[in-house]
ZADREN-515236 format. One record per residue (C-alpha): residue number from 1; residue in three letters; chain; y, x, z. Coordinates in steps of 0.1 Angstrom, whole numbers, always signed. Layout:
<recs>
REC drenti drense nukol c2 c1 c3
REC NUM ALA A Y X Z
...
</recs>
This chain:
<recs>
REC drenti drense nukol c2 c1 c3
REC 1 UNK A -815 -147 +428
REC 2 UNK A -843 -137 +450
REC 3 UNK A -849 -147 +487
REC 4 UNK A -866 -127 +516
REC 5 UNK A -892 -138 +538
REC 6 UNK A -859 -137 +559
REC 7 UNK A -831 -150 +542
REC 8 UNK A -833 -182 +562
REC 9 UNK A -830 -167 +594
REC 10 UNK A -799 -146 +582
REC 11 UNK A -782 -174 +573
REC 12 UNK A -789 -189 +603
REC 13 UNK A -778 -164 +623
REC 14 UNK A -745 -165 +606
REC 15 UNK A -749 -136 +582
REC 16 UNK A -723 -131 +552
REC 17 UNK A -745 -135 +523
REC 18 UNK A -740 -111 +489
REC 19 UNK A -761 -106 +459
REC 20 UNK A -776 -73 +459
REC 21 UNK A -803 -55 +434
REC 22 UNK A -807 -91 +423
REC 23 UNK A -817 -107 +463
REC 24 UNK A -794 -129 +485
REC 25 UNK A -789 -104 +508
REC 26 UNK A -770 -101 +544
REC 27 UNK A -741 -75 +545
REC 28 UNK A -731 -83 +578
REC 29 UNK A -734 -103 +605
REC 30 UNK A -703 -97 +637
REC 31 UNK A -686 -69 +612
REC 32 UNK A -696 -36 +599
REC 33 UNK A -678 -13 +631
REC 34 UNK A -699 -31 +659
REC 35 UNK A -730 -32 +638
REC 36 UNK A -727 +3 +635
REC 37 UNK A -721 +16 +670
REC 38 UNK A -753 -6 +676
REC 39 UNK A -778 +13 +656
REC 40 UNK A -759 +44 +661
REC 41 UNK A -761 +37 +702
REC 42 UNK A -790 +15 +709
REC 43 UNK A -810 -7 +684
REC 44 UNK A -806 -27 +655
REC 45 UNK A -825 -43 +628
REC 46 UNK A -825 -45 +589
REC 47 UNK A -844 -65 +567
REC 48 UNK A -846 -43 +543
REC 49 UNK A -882 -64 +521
REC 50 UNK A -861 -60 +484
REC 51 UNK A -876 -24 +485
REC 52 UNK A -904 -19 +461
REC 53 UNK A -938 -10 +472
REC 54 UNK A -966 +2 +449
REC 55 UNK A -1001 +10 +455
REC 56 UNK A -1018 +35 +434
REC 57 UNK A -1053 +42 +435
REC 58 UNK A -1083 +62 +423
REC 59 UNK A -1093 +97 +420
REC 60 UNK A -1065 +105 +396
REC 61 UNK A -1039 +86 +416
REC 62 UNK A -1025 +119 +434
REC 63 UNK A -1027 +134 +395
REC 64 UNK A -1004 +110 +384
REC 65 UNK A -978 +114 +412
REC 66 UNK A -977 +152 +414
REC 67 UNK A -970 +147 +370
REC 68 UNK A -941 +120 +380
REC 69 UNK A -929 +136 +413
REC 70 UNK A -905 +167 +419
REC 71 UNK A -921 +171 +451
REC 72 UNK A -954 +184 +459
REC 73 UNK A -975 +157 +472
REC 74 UNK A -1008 +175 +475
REC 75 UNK A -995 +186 +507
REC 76 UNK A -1000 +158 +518
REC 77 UNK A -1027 +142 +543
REC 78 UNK A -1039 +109 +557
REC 79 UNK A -1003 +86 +576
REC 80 UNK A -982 +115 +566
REC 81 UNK A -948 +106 +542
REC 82 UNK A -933 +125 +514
REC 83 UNK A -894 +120 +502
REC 84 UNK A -892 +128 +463
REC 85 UNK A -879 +114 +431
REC 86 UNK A -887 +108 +396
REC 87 UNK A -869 +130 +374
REC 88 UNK A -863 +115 +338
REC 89 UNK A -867 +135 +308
REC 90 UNK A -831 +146 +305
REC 91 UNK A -821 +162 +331
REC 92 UNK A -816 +134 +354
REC 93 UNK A -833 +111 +379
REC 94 UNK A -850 +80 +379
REC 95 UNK A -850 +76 +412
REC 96 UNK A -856 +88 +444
REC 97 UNK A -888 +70 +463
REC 98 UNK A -912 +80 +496
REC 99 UNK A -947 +83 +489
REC 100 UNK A -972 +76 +518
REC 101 UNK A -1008 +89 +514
REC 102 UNK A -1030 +61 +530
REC 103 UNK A -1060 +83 +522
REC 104 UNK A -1078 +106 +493
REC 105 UNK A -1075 +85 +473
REC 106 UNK A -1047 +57 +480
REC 107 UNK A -1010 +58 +480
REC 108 UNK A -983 +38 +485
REC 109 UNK A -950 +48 +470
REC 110 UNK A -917 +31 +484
REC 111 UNK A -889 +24 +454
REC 112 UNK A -854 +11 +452
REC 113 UNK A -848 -22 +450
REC 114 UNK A -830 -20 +418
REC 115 UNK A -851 -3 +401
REC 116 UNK A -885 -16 +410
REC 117 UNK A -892 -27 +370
REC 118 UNK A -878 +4 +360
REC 119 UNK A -902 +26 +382
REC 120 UNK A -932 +8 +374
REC 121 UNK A -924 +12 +340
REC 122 UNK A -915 +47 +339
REC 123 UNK A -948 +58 +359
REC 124 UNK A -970 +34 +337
REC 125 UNK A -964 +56 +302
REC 126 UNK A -976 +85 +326
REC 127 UNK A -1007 +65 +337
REC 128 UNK A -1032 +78 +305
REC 129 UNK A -1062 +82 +338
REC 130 UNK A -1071 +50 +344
REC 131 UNK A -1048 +49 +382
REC 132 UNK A -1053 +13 +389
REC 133 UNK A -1018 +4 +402
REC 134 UNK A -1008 -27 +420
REC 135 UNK A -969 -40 +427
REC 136 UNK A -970 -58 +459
REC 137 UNK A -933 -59 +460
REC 138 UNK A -932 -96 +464
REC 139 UNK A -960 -98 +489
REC 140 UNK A -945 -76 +512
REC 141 UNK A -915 -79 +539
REC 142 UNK A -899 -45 +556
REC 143 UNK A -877 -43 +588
REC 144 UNK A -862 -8 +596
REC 145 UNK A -860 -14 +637
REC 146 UNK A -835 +15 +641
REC 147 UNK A -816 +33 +669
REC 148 UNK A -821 +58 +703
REC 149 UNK A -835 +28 +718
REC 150 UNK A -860 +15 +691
REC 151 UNK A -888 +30 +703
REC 152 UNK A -885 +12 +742
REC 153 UNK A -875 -18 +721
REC 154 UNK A -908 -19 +700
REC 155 UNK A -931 -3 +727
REC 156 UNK A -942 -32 +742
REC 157 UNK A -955 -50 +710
REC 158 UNK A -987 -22 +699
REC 159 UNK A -1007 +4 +713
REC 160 UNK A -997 +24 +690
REC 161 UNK A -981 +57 +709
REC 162 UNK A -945 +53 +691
REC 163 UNK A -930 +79 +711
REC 164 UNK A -955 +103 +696
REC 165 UNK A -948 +96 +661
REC 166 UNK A -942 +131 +643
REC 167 UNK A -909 +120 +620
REC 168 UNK A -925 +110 +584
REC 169 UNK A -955 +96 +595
REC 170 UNK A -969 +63 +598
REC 171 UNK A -1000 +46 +613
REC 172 UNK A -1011 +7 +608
REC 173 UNK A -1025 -10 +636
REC 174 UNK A -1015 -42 +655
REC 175 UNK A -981 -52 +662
REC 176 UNK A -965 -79 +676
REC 177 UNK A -1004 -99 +677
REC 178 UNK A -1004 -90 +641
REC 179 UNK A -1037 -68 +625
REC 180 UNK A -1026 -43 +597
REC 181 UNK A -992 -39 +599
REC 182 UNK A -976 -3 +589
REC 183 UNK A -956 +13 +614
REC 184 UNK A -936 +43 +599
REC 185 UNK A -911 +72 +616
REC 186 UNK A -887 +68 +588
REC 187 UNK A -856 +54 +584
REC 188 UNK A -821 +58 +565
REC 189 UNK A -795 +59 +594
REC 190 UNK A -798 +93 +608
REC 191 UNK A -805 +75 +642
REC 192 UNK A -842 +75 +648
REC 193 UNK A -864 +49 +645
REC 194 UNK A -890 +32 +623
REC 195 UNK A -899 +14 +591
REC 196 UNK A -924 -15 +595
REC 197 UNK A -941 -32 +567
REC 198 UNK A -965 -64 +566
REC 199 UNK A -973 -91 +549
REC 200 UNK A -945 -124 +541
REC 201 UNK A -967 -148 +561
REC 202 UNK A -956 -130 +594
REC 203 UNK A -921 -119 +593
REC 204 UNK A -906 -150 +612
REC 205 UNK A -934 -144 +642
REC 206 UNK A -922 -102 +634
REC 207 UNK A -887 -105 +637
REC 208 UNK A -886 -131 +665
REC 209 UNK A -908 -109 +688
REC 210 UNK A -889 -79 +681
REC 211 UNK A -860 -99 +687
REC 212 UNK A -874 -110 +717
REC 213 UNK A -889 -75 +728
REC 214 UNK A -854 -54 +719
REC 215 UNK A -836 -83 +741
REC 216 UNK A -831 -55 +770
REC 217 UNK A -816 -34 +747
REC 218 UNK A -790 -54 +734
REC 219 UNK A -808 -56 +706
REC 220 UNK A -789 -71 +670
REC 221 UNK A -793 -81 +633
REC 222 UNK A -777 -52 +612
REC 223 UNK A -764 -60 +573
REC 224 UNK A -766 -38 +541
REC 225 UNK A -727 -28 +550
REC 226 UNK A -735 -13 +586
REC 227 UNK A -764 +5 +565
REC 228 UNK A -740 +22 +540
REC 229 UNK A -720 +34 +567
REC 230 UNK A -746 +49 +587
REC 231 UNK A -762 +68 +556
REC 232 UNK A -732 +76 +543
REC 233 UNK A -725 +100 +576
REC 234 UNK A -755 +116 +575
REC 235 UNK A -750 +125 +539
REC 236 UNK A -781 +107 +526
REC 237 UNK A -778 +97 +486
REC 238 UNK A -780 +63 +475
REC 239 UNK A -792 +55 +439
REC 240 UNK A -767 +43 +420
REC 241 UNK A -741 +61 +433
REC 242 UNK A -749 +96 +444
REC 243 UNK A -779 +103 +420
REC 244 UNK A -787 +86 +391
REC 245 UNK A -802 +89 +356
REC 246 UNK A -775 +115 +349
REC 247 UNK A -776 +139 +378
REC 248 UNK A -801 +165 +384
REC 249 UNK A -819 +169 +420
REC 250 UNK A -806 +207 +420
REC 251 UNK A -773 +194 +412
REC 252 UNK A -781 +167 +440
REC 253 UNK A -790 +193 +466
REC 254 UNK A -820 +184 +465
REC 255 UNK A -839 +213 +454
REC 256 UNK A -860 +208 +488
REC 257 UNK A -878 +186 +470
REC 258 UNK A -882 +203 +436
REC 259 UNK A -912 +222 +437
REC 260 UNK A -920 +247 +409
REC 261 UNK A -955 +252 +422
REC 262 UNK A -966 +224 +396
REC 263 UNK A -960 +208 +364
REC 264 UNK A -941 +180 +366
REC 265 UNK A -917 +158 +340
REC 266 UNK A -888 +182 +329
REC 267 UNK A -903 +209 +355
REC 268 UNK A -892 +236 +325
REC 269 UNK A -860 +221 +320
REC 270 UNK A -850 +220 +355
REC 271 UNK A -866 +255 +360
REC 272 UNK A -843 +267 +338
REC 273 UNK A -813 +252 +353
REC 274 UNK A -821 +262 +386
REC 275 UNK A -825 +304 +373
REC 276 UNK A -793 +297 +355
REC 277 UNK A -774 +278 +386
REC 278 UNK A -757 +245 +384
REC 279 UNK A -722 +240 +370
REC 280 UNK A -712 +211 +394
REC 281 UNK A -729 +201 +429
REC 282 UNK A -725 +170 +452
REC 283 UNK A -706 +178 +480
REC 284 UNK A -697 +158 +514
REC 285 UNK A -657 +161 +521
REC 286 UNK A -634 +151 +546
REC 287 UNK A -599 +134 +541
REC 288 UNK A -567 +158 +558
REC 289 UNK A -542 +135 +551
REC 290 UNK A -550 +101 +550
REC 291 UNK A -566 +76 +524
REC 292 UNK A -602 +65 +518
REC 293 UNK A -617 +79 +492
REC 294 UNK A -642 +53 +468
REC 295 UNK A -665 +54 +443
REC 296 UNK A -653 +67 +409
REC 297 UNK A -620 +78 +422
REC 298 UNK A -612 +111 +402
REC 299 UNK A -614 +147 +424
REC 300 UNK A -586 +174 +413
REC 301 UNK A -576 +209 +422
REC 302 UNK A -541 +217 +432
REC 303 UNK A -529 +214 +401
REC 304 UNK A -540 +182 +397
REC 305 UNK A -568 +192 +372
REC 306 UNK A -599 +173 +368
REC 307 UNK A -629 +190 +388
REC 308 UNK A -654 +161 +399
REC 309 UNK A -655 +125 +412
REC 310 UNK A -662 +105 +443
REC 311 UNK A -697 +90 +443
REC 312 UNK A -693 +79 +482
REC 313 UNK A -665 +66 +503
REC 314 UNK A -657 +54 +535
REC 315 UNK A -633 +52 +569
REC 316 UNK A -660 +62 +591
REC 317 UNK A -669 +39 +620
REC 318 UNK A -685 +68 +640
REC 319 UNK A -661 +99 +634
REC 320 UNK A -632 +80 +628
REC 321 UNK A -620 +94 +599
REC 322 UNK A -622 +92 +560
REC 323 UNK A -648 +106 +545
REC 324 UNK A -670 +111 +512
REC 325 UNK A -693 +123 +486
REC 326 UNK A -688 +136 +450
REC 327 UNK A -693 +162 +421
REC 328 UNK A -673 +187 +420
REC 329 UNK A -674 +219 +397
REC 330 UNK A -694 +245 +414
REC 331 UNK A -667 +268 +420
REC 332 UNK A -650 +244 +446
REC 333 UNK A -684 +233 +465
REC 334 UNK A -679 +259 +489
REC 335 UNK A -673 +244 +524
REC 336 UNK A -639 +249 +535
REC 337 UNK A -625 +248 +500
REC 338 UNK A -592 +226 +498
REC 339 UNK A -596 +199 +467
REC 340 UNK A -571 +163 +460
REC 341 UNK A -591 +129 +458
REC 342 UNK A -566 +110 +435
REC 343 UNK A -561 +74 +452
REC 344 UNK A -533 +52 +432
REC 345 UNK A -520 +81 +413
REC 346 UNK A -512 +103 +446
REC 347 UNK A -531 +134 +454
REC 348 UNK A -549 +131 +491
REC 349 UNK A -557 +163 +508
REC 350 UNK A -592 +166 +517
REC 351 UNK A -615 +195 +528
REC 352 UNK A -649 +200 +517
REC 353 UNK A -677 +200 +546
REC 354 UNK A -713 +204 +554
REC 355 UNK A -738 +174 +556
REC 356 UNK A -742 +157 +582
REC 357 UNK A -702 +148 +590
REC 358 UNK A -692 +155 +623
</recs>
């Protein structure tokens, strides 16, 4: 099992401990309600360092992502951020990543924790250019300092002009005394915020003065559970559960970042599927009658025919009610449409909506 920078200082603090993507992670701290309705009202922070970083560099570096990537990363330009993924040669997805151009030739491409061997794998046998690639996974910590009150929380600790910060861009600078630390508009709550990477050496002296800085705020330590929740409403996909090496982006709704304007790995496959339209699509649903719907649980019509199955589930801390994510046969993905999530042999009543839940 892996540690964090951080995992000292959670455990300190109190922090429920679980083993996740093979880390000693926190998945909460006061419970996963409160720590909720703080990122979701004022500010909270993750230590989020099992994500994977690679750096890939050289004049064939954008080459190789743009053969790798669905999305079209020549549109990129210098602190500007890309969501994609790495579709597999059947179909599916190896996973889905951000790619940050640090200039013309450097980039730094963000991965899942559980797949970081996987990915550095799968782009490798694409590699045939000479890209000199570097993992700096281990070397690297990442907070996500998010919330409507992050930006007055972190203010005070660069010059950098957060309030400014176009969404998907980043900018390194000092912060918090430190030189060289990446401060990015991202984020995976749907709340605002940012994404800061730096080196291991400095992430007690990070967290403590944004700890210190956010104190105003009401500022709080937010787990991996909190961080489901909050993505989960906003109709994000997590790996693993939502996509994976068996669904399609188009099948993902993600054809926003499936651009046929290049070649890419299974581009003719997945044009092809697209021109033909998909036979089942990930929808978000909420519960009528009440149950909370899990992963794996089987979807059904009224007839209590198989059509699909929950990928996402969860008793919303925000809305208050039950809701989730699934495939379901294309035929039922049209919001409004009536479909049964099966929970302990009963048929539950739920209604399928538009992301993000309201």
């Amino acid at each position: 099992m892996k540690n964090t920078a951080l995992t000292s200082k959670h455990i300190e603090l109190g922090a429920k401990m679980v083993p996740f993507a093979g880390y000693n992670m926190p998945v909460q701290y006061e419970g996963i309600n409160a720590e909720h309705a703080t990122v979701r009202n004022s500010v909270g922070v993750f230590d989020v360092s099992h994500m994977g970083e690679f750096i890939l560099k050289g004049p064939k570096a954008l080459d190789l992502i743009q053969r790798v990537c669905s999305n079209d990363a020549s549109k990129l330009y210098d602190g500007k951020i890309q969501y994609s993924c790495l579709p597999n040669e059947n179909g599916g997805i190896v996973d889905d990543l951000l790619i940050y151009r640090i200039d013309e030739l450097t980039y730094m491409l963000v991965v899942n924790a559980s797949n970081i061997e996987k990915d550095w794998n799968w782009i490798s046998k694409f590699n045939t250019e000479g890209v000199e690639m570097k993992n700096i996974s281990d070397q690297t910590s990442l907070l996500a300092i998010q919330g409507p009150n992050s930006t007055k929380a972190l203010q005070s600790l660069t010059d950098i002009d957060l309030a400014n910060m176009e969404y998907y861009s980043f900018k390194k600078g000092k912060f918090a005394g430190i030189d060289n630390v990446l401060i990015s508009a991202t984020g995976y709550t749907g709340a605002g915020g940012f994404e800061i990477y730096f080196e291991n050496g400095h992430a007690e002296t990070i967290w403590n003065a944004v700890f210190e800085a956010g104190k105003e705020f009401g500022i709080k330590p937010i787990g991996l559970g909190a961080r489901d929740t909050l993505r989960l409403e906003m109709g994000f996909c997590l790996y693993g559960n939502d996509i994976d090496d068996t669904t399609s982006p188009l099948e993902a709704g993600l054809g926003w970042i499936t651009k046929f304007t290049k070649k890419f790995t299974n581009s003719e496959a997945l044009l092809a599927e697209k021109e033909a339209g998909v036979k089942r699509k990930l929808i978000g649903f909420e519960m009528i009658e009440r149950g909370i719907p899990r992963h794996g649980y089987k979807i059904v019509d009224q007839n209590g025919v198989e059509i699909g199955v929950v990928t996402s589930g969860t008793q919303s801390p925000s809305l208050q009610k039950a809701i989730g994510m699934g495939y379901v046969e294309s035929s039922f993905a049209k919001e409004g449409n009536e479909i049964f999530i099966l929970i302990r042999d009963s048929k539950i009543k739920a209604s399928v909506v538009k992301f993000p839940f309201k």
